[in-house]
N, C-alpha and C positions, 0 to 999 in steps of 0.2 A: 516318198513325199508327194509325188506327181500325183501317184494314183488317187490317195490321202483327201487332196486340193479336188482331184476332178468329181471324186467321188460326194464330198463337199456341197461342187455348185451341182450336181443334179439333183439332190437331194433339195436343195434353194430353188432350180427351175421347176419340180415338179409338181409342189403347189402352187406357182403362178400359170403355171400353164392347168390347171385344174379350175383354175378361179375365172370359169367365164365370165364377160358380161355379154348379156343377150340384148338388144339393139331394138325397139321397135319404133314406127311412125305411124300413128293412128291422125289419122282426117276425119273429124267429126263432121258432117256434112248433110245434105238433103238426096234420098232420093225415092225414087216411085217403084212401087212393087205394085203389082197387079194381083190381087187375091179375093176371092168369096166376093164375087161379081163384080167385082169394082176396083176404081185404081186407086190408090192411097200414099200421099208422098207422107215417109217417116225422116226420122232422123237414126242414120246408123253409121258406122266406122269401117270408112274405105271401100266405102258401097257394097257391106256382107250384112247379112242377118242371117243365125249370127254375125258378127264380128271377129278376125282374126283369135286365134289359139296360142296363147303365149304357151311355148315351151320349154322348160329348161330343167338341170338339173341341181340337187339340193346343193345349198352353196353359193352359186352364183349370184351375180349381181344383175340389176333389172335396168335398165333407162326405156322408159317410155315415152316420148316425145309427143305431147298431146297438141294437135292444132285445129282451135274450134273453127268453121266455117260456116258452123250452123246460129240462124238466128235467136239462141237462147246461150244465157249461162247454161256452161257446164264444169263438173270435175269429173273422176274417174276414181272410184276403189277398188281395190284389190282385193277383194271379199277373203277372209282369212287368212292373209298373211299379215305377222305379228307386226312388221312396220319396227323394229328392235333399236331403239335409237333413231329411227328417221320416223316423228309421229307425224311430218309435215307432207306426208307420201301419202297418208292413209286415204284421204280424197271426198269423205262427206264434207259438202259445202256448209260454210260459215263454223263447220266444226274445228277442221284442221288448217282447213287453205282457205282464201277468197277465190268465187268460183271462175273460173277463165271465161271471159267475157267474146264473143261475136268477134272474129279478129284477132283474138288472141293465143296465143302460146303456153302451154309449161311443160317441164321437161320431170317426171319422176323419177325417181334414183333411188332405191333401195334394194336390199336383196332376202333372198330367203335359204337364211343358214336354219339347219337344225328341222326343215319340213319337209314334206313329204306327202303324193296322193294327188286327188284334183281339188283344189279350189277354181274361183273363177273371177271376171271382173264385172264392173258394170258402173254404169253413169250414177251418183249419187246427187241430183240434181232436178228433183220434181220429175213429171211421169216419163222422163226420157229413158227412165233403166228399162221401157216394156222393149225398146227396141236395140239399144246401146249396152249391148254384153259381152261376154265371149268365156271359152274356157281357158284357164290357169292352170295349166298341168307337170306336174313339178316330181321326177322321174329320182330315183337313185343317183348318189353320184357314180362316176365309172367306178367298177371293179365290186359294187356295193348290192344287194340283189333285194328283189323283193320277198316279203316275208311270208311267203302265198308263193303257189306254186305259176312261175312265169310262164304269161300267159304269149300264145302264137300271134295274136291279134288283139288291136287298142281301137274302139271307136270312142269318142265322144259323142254324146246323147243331151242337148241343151233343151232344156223343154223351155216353152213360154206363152204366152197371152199376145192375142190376137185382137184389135181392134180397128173397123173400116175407118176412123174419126183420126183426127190428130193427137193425139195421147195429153199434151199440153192443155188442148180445148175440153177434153173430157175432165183432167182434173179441176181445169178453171172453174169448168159447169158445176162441179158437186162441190167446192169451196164457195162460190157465188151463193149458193141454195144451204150449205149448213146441211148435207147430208153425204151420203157414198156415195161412190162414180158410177156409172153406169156396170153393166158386168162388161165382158170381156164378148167379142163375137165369135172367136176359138181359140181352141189351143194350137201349139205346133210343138214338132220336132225334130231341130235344127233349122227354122224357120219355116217348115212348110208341113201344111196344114193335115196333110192323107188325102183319100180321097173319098170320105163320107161325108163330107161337107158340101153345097153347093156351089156349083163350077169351078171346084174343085180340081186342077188340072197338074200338080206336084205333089209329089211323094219322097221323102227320104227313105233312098235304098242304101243297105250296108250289104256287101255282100259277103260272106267267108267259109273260108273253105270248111266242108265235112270234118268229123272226128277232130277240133281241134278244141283250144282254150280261150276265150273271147273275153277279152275285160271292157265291160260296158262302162264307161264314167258318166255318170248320171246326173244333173244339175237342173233345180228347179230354179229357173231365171223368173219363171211367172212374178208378178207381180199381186194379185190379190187369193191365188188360189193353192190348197192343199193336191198332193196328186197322188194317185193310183199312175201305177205304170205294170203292166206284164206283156208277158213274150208265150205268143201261142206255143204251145209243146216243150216247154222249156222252163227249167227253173232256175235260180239263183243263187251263189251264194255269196255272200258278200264280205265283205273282207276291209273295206273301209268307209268310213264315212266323214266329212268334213275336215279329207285331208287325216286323219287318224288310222290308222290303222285298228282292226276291230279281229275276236275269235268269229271263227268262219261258223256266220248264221247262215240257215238254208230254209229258203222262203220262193212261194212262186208269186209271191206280190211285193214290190216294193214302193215303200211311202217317203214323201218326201214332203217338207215343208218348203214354202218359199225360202231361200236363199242357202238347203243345205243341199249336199253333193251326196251321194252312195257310188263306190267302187263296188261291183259285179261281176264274178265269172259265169262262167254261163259255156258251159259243153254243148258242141252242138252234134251232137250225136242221135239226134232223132231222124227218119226219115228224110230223106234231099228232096227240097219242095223248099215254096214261101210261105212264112211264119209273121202273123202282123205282130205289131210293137203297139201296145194301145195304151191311150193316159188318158183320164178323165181325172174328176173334181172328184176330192174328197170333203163334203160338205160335214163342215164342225160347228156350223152355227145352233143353237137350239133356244127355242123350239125350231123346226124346219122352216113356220112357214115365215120365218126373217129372214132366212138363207138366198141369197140373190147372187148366186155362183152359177158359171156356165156350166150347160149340161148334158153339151156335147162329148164326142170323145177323137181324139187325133190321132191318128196310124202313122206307123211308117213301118216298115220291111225289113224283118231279116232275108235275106236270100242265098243258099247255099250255092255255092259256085258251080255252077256243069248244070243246074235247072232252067226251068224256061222261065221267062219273066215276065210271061203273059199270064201263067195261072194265077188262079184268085189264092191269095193267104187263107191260109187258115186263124181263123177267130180266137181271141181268148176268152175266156167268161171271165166278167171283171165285175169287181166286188160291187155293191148295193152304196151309193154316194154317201150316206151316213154310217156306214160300215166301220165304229168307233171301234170294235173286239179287234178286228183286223189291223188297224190305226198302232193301236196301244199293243198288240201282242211284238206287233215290226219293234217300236221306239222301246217297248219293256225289255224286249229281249236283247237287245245290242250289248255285248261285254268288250271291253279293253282288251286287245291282245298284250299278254304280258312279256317283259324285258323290251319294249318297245316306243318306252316313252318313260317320261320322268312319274317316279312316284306320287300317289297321294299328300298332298302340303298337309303337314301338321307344325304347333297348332294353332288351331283359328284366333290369329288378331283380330278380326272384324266379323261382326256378325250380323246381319240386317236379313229382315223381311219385306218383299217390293211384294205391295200387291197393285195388282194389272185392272184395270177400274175401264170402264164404257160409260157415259154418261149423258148431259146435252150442259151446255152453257149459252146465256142470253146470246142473239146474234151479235154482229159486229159492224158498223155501220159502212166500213166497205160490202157486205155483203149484202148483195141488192135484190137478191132475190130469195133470199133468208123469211123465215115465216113466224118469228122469234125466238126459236130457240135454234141453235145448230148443234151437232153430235159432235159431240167432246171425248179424247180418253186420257187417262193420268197413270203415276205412279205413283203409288203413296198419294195420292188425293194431288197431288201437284199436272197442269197439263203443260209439258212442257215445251217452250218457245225456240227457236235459234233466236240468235243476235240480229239486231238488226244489222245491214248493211254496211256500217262501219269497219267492222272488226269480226275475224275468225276469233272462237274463245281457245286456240291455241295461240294465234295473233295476240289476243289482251297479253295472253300468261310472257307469253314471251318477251314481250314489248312494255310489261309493265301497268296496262292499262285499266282503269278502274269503272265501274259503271256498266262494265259486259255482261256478267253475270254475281251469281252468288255464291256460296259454297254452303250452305245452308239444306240440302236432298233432308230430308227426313229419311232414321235408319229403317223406320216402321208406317205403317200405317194408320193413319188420323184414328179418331173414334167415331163411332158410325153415324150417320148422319151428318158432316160434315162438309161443308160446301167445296166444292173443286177449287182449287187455286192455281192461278196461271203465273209462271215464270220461268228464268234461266238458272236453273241452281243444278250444282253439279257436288260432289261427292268427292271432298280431298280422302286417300288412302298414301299411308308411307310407303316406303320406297322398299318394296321385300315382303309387305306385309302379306299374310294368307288372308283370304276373304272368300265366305262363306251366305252365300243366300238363297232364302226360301221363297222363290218365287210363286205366287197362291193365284190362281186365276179365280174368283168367286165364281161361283152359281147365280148369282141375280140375273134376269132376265133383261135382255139376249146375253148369253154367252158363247164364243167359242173361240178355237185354239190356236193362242197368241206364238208365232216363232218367235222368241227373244233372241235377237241375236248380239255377241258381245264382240266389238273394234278391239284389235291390239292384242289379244287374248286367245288359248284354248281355257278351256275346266272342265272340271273332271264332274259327270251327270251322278250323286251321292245316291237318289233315290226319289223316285218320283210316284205319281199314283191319282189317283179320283177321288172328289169330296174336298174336305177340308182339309191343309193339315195336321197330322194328329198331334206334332206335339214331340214325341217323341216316337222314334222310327228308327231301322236297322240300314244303317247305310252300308252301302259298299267301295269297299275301304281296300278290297283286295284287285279287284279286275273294274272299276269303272270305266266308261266306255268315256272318251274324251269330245267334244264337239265346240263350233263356235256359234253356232245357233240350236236353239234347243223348241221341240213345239210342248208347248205347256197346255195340259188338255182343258179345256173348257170346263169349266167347274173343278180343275184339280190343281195339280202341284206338283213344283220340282223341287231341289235340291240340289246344287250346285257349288263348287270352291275351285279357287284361281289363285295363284301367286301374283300379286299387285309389281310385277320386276323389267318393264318397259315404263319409263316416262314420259309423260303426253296426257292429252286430252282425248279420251277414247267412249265414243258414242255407243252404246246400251241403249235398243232401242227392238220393237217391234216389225218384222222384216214383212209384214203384210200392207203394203205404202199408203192406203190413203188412212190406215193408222200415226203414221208419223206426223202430217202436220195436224193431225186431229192432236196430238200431244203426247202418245203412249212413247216416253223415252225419256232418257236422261244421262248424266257424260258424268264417267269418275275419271279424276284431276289423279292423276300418278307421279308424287314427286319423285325427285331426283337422289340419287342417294349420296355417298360420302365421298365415293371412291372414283377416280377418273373413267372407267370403264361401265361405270352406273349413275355417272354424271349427264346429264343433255345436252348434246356439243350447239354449239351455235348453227341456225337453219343455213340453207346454201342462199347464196345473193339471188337469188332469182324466184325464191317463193315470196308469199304475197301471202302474208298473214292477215294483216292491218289496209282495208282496203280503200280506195279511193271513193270516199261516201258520197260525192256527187255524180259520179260517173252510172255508180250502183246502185244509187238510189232511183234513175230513170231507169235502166235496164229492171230493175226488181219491178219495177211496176207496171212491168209489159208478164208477167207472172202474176197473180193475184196471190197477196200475203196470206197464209194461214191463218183462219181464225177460230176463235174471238181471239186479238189481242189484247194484251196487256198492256198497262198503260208505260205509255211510253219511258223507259229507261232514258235517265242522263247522258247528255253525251261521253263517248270516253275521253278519260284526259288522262296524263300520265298519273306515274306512281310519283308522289310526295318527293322530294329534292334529293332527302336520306338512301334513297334506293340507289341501286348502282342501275347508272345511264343502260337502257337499253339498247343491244347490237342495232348499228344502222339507225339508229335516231339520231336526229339533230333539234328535236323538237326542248323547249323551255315547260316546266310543269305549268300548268290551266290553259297552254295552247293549244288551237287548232293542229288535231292528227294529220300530219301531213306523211305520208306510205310509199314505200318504194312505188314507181310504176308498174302499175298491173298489170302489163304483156310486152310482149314483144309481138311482131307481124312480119313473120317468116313466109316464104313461100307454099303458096298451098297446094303446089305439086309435089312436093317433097315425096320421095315414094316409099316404100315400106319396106322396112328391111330388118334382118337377125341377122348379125355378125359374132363369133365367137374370138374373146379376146382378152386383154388385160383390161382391165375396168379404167377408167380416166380418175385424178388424181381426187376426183369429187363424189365418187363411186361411196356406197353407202357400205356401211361395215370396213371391216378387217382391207378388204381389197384399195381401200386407197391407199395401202405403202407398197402397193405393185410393182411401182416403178422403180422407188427405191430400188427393191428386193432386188428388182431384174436388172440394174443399173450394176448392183452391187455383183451380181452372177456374170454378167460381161466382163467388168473389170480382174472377177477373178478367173474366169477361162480365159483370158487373153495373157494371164499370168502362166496359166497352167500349162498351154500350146507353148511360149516363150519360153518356161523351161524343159519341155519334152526336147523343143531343138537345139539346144543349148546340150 
């Protein structure tokens, strides 16, 4: 009976003790990096660019402890992770959360059961993501392997966009004028630039041993630009991408769109010596001469261990910047590794066509430097707005509030000729449903290649290609390759399907930034389904849905609003008396929103830390009956020992 009992509670301790939670405290802050002749104060996290590397393993649970110091709003998203029941974690401003203001605090709590690979994070809060990233790197759990042959060595590879200017000012400047930002003044990798640039004085070196297995985790954090990446003498093969695991493609170029990730082995079995890491722009714009992408190129270093590290690298020859065959062979050829993910959803509840639209609309009378018309994009002929400053449109949903937006997306698009229309409308889908879209990027002139990327979600890539779509086409149905951003070629088209089975309000949207407040995006409303376990628990007390519209209404306007706007939206008021009272309101229906306060003002030395542990009782997923569990496993080993001595 002893044994029975003890046998028991290990069996109860050993998934609590499996269920980390990982602990981290990021300081969003100011500070001066000196780079390409000049010194330039950014905004970045605990004084790194990148920024810290969350890592952990599948399972676990997350608290990230956000405390802004920097003079702008910000949030923080988790780029690909599903956010499964906690949509108040996701972190695009005015989408999910109201964004943590100068002074401010929030603590995220979520975790990531069922993934796996590297995702990453970054600011979703106007041009702060050029400098406020990091990578998310999300490892087997114990005893669980990877499905690739394990590799000796793990570098992370953050590439990203360079600018001597304040990132802020620059988008201000191209919102102000109703056109694009400026380009970028380099690239980097892992913040620093190589040294083919001028005064150039940093390098990222990796160094690793001979004859081994090197898994490069690749991450385009850039902001406005497509990339080429290769490794002189060396090829690749890859094995994941967007956190999915993929069949081992073999390539000596890999492509990447802003905001997706590619896992890479990479033998270093060539010659001992230095081997550069080289990334330039992959220019998708057409024709060229609209193309206004930098066209430089950033090094860094492989270095084989026991070489000198004076010698000059060796060069790669890197592809021709509109090098579309190369582009499309990488993103055509990607397959699903199979038994490694859940199947193909059939069948299709919901079917829609987004097509991806460039435009211009009249200017907008804040915009003062506007020359009457400024560059617009849509979907489905709609250019789409955030809310104003009142209210997150997961705040409305939650809270009840009316007047935030619409539910009204068109499943197709207009007829031709039809003028652009601006608003907040978003895409209810039920709770389970499969959904199926064809997203069509036209040919009209300019065109090129938009990353869609989808919140809350993977889906499965059905079949994609150049031109129009046809209509009817052979999808794949056996090995699709899975991603949360997808680049949709310029003049062409994808196909994609997703199980509608996370509740929230999840942002669809265009992952090349001064696309987004130009409008190219739009949010599906995922309801709640029947059942306690697919139901949407109430938000934790300390998020900030519903925000304080006076507070935010002066900090937004030290931001220059996207435009053209729309005319202005009613204020929100609640839902009608009949609805059931919203959590944490006290508010009367037609009164003034009055919202939790939106921060706390913690210490902003607070230091940064990973702890591995039982998650706290507010812990996201499964891991808040930790305590329970472990309470309960006390009581019964205390049982157990008291009858051994007996």
């Amino acid at each position: 009976m002893v044994r029975l009992l003890l046998a028991l509670a290990l069996l109860l301790v050993g998934p609590v003790a499996d269920a980390a939670t990982a602990k981290y405290t990021f300081t969003v802050g100011s500070m001066q990096i000196n780079q390409l002749c000049s010194s330039t104060s950014i905004i970045a996290v605990n004084g790194q660019l990148p920024g810290p590397s969350i890592e952990v393993n599948e399972g676990d649970a997350v608290e990230v402890k956000v405390i802004n110091n920097s003079p702008y709003n910000v949030t923080i998203h988790w780029h690909g992770v599903f956010q499964l029941m906690t949509p108040w974690a996701d972190g695009p401003s005015l989408v999910s959360q109201c964004p943590i203001q100068p002074s401010g605090w929030y603590t995220y709590r979520f975790s990531v059961a069922g993934q796996e690979g590297t995702l990453w994070w970054h600011a979703h809060s106007s041009f702060l993501r050029a400098t406020v990233y990091g990578a998310f790197i999300v490892r087997p759990r114990a005893g669980n392997a990877y499905p690739f042959p394990a590799p000796d060595q793990e570098v992370p590879i953050v590439l990203g966009e360079w600018w001597n200017r304040n990132v802020v000012d620059v988008e201000n400047d191209a919102v102000l004028a109703g056109q694009l930002p400026a380009q970028s003044d380099a690239f980097t990798v892992n913040g620093k630039t190589g040294l083919l640039y001028p005064c150039a004085n940093d390098t990222f070196t990796a160094v690793v041993e001979p004859n081994a297995r090197v898994l490069l985790r690749v991450i385009n954090a850039g902001l406005n630009s497509h990339l080429f990446f290769k490794v002189a003498g060396h090829n690749f093969t890859v094995v994941a991408v967007d956190g999915s695991y993929t069949s081992n493609l073999n390539t000596d170029t890999l492509v990447i769109a802003p905001g997706q990730t590619v896992d890479a082995l990479v033998s270093t079995a060539a010659a001992p010596g230095s081997y550069y890491m080289a990334v330039m722009a992959h220019d998708t714009m057409s024709p060229l001469t609209f193309a206004a992408s930098d066209t430089s190129t950033a090094t860094a270093i492989l270095q084989y261990n026991g070489t000198s590290a004076t010698a000059t690298p060796a060069m790669p020859t890197m592809p021709s910047s509109s090098d579309s065959a190369t582009a499309n062979a990488f993103y055509f050829g990607l397959r699903g590794l199979a038994g490694t993910g859940p199947a193909v959803p059939a069948p299709v509840d919901v079917s829609m066509t987004i097509e991806l639209g460039l435009g211009q609309l009249p200017c907008d009378p804040s915009q003062t430097k506007c020359n009457g018309t400024a560059a617009a994009a849509a979907m489905n002929g709609v250019s789409f707005r955030l809310p104003g400053p009142e209210a997150s449109l997961l705040g409305a949903h939650v809270n009840g509030l009316s007047g935030v937006f619409t539910t009204d997306f068109p499943d197709g698009p207009p007829p031709s000729g039809t003028a652009m229309a601006v608003g907040t409308k978003v895409k209810k889908l039920a709770y389970n449903s499969v959904v199926e879209i064809v997203l069509q990027n036209p040919s009209a002139v300019p065109t090129e290649n938009h990353p869609i990327h989808l919140h809350g979600f993977n889906f499965f890539v059905l079949a994609q290609g150049v031109g129009a779509f046809p209509g009817t086409v052979a999808y794949n149905l056996v090995d699709p390759v899975a991603r949360n951003t997808i680049a949709v070629p310029g003049g062409g088209w994808a196909v994609i399907r997703f199980v509608a089975n996370n509740p929230g309000m999840w942002f669809f949207h265009c992952h090349l930034d001064p696309h987004v407040p130009m409008g190219l995006g739009m949010v599906f409303h995922v309801d709640s389904g029947t059942t306690p376990g697919t139901t949407l628990p109430l938000p934790p007390a300390d998020w900030v849905g519903v925000c304080d519209a006076q507070n935010y209404a002066t900090a937004a306007a030290a931001v220059v609003a996207p435009a053209p706007a729309a005319a202005p939206a009613p204020a929100p008021t609640l839902a009608p008396a009949s609805s059931p009272e919203p959590a944490n309101s006290t508010q009367a229906a037609g009164t003034t929103v009055k919202p939790r306060p939106a921060d706390h003002r913690p210490s902003p030395s607070a230091p940064q830390h990973r702890e591995d542990g039982r998650p706290s009782s507010s812990a996201a997923g499964p891991r808040g009956s930790g305590h329970l569990t472990c309470l309960f496993c006390i009581i019964l080993l205390f049982f157990v020992l008291h009858e051994h001595r007996a």
